[in-house]
C-alpha positions in Angstrom: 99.9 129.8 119.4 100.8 126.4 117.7 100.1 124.8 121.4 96.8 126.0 120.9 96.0 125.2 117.5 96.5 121.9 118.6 93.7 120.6 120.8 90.0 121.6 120.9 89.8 123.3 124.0 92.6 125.8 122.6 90.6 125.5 119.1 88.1 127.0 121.1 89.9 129.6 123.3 90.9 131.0 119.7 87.6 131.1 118.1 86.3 132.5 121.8 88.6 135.6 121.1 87.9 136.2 117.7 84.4 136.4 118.2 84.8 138.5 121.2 86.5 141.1 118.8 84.5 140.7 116.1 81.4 141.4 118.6 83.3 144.8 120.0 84.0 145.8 116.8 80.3 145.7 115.7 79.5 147.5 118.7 81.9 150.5 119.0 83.1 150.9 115.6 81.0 149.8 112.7 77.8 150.1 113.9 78.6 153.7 115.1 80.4 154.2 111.5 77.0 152.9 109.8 74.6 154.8 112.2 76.2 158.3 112.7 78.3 158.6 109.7 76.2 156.9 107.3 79.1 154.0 106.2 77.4 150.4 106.4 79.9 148.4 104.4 82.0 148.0 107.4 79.1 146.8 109.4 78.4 144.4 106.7 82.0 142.6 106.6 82.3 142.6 110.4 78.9 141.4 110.8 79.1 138.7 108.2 82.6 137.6 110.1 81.0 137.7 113.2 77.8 135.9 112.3 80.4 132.9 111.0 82.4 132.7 114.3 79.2 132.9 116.6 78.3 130.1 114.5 81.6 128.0 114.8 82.0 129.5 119.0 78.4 128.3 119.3 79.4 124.7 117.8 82.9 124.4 119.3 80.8 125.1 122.9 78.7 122.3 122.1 81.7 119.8 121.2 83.6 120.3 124.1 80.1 119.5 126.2 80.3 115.6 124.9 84.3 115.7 124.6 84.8 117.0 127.9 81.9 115.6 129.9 81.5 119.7 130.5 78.0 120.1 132.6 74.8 121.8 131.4 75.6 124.9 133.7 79.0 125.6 132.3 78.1 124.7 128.5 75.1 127.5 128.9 77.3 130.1 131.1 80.0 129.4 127.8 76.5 130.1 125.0 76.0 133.4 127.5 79.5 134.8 127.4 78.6 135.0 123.7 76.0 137.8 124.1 77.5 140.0 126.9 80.5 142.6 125.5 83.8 140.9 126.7 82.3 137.9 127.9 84.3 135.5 125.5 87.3 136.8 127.0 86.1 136.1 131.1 84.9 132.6 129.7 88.6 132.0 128.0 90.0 133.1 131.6 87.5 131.2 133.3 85.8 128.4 131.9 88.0 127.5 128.6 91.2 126.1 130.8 92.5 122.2 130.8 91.0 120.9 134.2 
């Protein structure tokens, strides 16, 4: 984990998979929680959390695009894995690994 913590790219891979839980957390827990069981404070704190690593994924996408010289095609298939359930963790295994 300290290996990670120490360059962007593995900056990134972190914040990839923390968003990518955050995101399936909202999906199959709180939002089911706040919809069929009438509990929204859950969906609130995990939607806040979420909203502030999309945020920081989004950004941290964006950085490695000038860092890395990464190409428009693999900076927008990185944006997409954002918005498709589990695809922050297909991008980490696939896109987010030292060339």
């Amino acid at each position: 984990m300290k290996e990670l913590l120490k360059t962007s790219l593995g900056r990134l891979r972190i914040v990839a998979i923390a968003e990518g839980v955050s995101f399936l957390l909202l999906l199959f827990i709180t939002f089911p929680m706040k919809r069929l069981m009438g509990i929204p404070e859950p969906n609130f704190v995990v939607g806040m959390a979420h909203g502030l690593l999309f945020i920081a994924y989004v950004g941290m996408v964006l950085q490695m695009k000038f860092e890395k010289d990464w190409s428009w095609k693999k900076t927008f298939l990185a944006w997409g894995a954002s918005i498709v359930p589990f695809g922050t963790f297909i991008a980490d295994k696939r896109l987010f690994r030292e060339e």
